[in-house]
C-alpha positions as a printed NumPy array, in Angstrom:
array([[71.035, 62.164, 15.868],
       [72.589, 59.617, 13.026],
       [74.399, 62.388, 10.734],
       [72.604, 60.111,  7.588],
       [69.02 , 60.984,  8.658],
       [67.607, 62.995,  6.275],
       [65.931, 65.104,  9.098],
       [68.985, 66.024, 10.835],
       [69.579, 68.989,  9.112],
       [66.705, 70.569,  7.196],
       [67.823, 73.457,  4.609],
       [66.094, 76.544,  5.183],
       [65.947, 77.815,  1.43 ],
       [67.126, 76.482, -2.677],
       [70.19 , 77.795, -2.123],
       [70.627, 75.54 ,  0.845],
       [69.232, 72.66 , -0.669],
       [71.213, 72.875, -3.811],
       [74.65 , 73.67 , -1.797],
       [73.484, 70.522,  0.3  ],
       [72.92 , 68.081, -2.889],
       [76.257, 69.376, -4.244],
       [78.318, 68.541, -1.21 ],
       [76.612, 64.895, -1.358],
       [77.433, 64.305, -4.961],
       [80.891, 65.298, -4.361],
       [81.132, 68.077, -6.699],
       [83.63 , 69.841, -4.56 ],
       [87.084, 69.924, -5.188],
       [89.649, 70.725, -2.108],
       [92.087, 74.218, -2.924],
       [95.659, 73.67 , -4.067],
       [97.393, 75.968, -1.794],
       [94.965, 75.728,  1.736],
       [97.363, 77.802,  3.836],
       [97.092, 80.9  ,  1.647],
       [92.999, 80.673,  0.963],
       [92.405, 80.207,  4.029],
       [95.166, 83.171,  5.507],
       [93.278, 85.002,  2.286],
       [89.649, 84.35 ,  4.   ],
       [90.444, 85.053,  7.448],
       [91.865, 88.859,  6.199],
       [88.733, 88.934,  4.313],
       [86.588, 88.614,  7.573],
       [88.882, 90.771,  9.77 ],
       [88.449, 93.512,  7.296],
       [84.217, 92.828,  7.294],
       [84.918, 93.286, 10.76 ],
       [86.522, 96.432, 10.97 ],
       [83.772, 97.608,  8.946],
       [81.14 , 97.382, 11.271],
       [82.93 , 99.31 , 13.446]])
């Protein structure tokens, strides 16, 4: 699979598509401090975890 093709990935819903169109039209900006967001989001998913319990 060529990761250009169009048919590679096919979103499943809008909110796919639009997420999709706004990675391509590089409308997302990279964090200023990664270390901490991403310490910040793996807590966040432990604790979703721990939930389900």
């Amino acid at each position: 699979m060529n990761k250009n093709d169009k048919k590679t990935f096919e979103p499943v819903d809008q909110e796919e598509k639009d997420l999709m169109e706004s990675i391509e039209h590089d409308e997302w900006q990279p964090v200023k401090n990664f270390d901490r967001e991403r310490k910040k989001a793996i807590e966040a998913a432990r604790n979703t975890l721990k939930k389900d319990r």
